[in-house]
N, C-alpha and C positions, 0 to 999 in steps of 0.2 A: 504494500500500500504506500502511503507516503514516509516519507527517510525516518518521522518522525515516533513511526509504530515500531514497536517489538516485531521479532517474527512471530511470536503468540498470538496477539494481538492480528497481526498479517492472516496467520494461520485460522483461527476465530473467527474472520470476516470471510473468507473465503469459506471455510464449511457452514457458514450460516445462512451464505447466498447458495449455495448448492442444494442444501436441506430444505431450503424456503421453495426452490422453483423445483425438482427434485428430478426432471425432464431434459435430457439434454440431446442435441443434434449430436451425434456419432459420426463426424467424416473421415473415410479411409480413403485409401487410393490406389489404384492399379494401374499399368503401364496400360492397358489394353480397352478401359473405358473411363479413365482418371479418377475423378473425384465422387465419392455415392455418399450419401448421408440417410442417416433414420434415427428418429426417434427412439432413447436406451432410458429407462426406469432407475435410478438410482438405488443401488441397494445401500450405500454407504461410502462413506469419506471417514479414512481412517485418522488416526493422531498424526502421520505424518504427509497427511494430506492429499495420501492416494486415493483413487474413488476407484471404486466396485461396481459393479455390474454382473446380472447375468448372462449366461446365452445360450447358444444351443453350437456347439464344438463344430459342427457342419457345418456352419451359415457361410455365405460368402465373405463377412467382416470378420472372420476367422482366419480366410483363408487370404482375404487382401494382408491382416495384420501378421501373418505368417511371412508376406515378401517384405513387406513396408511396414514395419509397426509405429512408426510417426503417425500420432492421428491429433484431431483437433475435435473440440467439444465447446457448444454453444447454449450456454443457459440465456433463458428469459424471462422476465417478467413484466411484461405489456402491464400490466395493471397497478405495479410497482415502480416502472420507471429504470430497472435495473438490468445492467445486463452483463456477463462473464463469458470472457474469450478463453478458451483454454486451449496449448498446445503442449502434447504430451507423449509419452512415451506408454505403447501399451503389449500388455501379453496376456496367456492364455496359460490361466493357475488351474489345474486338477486337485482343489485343497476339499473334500467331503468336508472337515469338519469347519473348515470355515465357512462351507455353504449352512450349513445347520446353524452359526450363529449369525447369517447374515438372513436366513429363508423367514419371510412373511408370506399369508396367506393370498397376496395377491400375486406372485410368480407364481401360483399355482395355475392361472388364466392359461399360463404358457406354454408351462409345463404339468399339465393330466397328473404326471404320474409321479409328481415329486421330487424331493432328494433321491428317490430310486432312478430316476430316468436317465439314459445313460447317453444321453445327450447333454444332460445340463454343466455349465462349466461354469467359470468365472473367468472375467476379464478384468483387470488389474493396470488401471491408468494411472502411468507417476505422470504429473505434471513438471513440464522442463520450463514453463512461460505462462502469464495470466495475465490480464489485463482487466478491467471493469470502467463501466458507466454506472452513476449513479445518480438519478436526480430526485430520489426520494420523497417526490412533493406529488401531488393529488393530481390528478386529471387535467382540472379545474385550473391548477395553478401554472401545472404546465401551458397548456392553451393559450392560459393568459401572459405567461411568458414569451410563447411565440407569436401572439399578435403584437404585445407591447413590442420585439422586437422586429417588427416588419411595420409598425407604423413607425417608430424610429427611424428607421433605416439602418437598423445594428444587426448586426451577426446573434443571433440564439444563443445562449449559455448554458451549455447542455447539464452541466451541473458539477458531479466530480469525477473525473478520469486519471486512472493512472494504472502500474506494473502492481502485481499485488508479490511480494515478496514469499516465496515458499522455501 
């Protein structure tokens, strides 16, 4: 975040924007059709500020992050004003017992047949780069920020942006 945060402090604003929107764009990349993105469920952001996911060991973002495991992750929060770039470094964990402390009843949408399924894996993003927007202000206030700034004739003041230190 800014020079003037601990890393704790760095660390605590980032899993709290992660937790808060809990959805993030998963983009991987392949030599052969570049860039794919999808929608990945947050299972957790650990102490050291890697974030989890499940998946299914088949999928193509398995098999992209098997040539190229450089990937990037986009949280949002449209209705908050907030928004987290991530660029990271990711792989493919066969850890059962960590899926047991990470498994809530909604991977089960995905996965039928549970921690028994023998597709279910985890994927395991260290983040190497963050970045955030922050304008933390109401709809309402937004709005009125960007009109007040187009009858001025000023440039928008998006709010706060900066590297978030991990």
């Amino acid at each position: 975040m800014s020079s003037d945060w601990s890393k704790t402090e760095s660390l605590k604003y980032f899993k709290d924007k992660v937790n808060e929107v809990k959805t993030a764009m998963l983009t991987t990349y392949n030599s052969e059709n570049g860039f794919s993105s999808r929608p990945m469920g947050t299972a957790d952001v650990d102490e050291e500020g890697n974030i989890w996911f499940f998946t299914n060991e088949y999928s193509p973002k398995v098999s992209e992050i098997s040539v190229e495991n450089t990937v990037s992750l986009t949280y949002s929060d449209i209705k908050n004003h907030t928004y987290l770039s991530v660029v990271a470094e990711a792989e493919i964990v066969d850890d059962r017992e960590k899926m047991k402390t990470l498994w809530n009843p909604f991977i089960q949408a995905f996965f039928p047949k549970g921690l028994d399924d023998p597709k279910l894996t985890l994927l395991k993003v260290t983040p190497t780069d963050a970045e955030y927007w922050d304008s933390s202000s109401s709809s309402m206030v937004v709005l009125f920020n960007m009109l007040k700034a187009v009858v001025q004739g000023k440039q928008y003041d998006e709010g706060k942006h900066g590297k978030i230190d991990l």
